[in-house]
N, C-alpha and C positions, 0 to 999 in steps of 0.2 A: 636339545629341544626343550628340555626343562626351563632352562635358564630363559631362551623365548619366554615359552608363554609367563613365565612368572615375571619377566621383563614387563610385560606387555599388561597382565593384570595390576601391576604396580603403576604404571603407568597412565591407565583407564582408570583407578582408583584417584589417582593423583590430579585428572584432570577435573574428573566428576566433583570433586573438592573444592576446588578452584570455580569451580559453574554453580553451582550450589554458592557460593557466596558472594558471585557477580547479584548486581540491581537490574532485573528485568527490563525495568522503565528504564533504566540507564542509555542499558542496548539499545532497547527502540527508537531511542531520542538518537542515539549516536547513527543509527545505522538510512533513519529516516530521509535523511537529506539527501545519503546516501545515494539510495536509488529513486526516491523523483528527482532529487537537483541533474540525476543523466538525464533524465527522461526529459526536463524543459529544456533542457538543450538541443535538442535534435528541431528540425525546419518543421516538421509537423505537427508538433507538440507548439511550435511559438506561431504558430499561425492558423491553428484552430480557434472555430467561434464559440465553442463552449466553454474556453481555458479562459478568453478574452472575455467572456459574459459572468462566469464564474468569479474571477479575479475581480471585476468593475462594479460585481453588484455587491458581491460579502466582503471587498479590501482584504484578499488574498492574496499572496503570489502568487506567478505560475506554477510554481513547485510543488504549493500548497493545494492550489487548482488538481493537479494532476493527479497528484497521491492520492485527494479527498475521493476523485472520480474513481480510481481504481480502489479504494478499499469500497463503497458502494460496490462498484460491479462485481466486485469479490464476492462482498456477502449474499448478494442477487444470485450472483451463479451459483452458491451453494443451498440455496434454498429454492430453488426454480428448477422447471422439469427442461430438458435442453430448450427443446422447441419454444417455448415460454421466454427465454432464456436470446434466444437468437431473433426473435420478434422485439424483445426491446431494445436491443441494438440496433436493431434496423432503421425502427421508429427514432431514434433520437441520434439529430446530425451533432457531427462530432468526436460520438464513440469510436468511431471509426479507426479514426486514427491514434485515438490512446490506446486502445486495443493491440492496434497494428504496433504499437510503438514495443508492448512487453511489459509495460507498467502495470498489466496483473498480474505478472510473476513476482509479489512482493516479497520481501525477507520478515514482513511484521503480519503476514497472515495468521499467526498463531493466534495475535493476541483478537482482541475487542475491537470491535467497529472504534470506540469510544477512545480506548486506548491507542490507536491509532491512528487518528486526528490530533491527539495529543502528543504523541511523538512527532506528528509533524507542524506542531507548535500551534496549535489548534485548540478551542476548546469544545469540549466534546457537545459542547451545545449547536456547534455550526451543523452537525449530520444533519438536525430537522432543516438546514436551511441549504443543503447542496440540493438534497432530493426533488424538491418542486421546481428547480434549475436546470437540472439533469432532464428533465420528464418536458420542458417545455421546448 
């Protein structure tokens, strides 16, 4: 039983070592594409008119389109009371089906609004410019 856990703490020491000297930004960027580039793939995501107005108006991909949507609604949901929350989704056609799609279950929720347009090759200056898109 010994040998366990001292396995086991050596092991969680060894890995914590190795993560501590990964580049955060790295991950982000690596994992980014990740999970929007599933996400533009799916029939509802390529044939949404917010993804289509998004991409035409800022010269975005869709990729870029979807992920930028969903860390918005990310930060929206965490600062909005539900109700609040379920009224603007309602109001803006679209959300609907990024929503539906999963694309705010990101793996870059940790970080930044900012840093996350950036891992999805973004500069973080595009947020002022999805939101009044989003809303219209």
């Amino acid at each position: 039983m010994k040998k366990v856990t001292i396995s086991a703490l050596l092991a969680i020491s060894l890995f914590s070592v190795h993560l501590s000297a990964l580049d955060m930004g790295s991950i982000l960027k690596s994992a980014a594409p990740i999970v929007a580039g599933s996400l533009a793939e799916t029939p509802t995501a390529q044939n949404n008119s917010l993804v289509s107005s998004l991409s035409s108006s800022l010269g975005v991909t869709p990729t870029q389109a979807i992920g930028g949507t969903a860390v918005l609604l990310n930060s929206a949901k965490n600062k909005m009371q539900p109700l609040q929350y379920s009224e603007l989704t309602k109001q803006t056609p679209g959300l609907g089906d990024i929503l539906s799609s999963g694309s705010t279950a990101s793996l870059l929720s940790s970080a930044s609004v900012a840093n996350q347009f950036e891992a999805l090759g973004m500069n973080s200056s595009m947020v002022s410019q999805f939101a009044p898109i989003i809303l219209n």
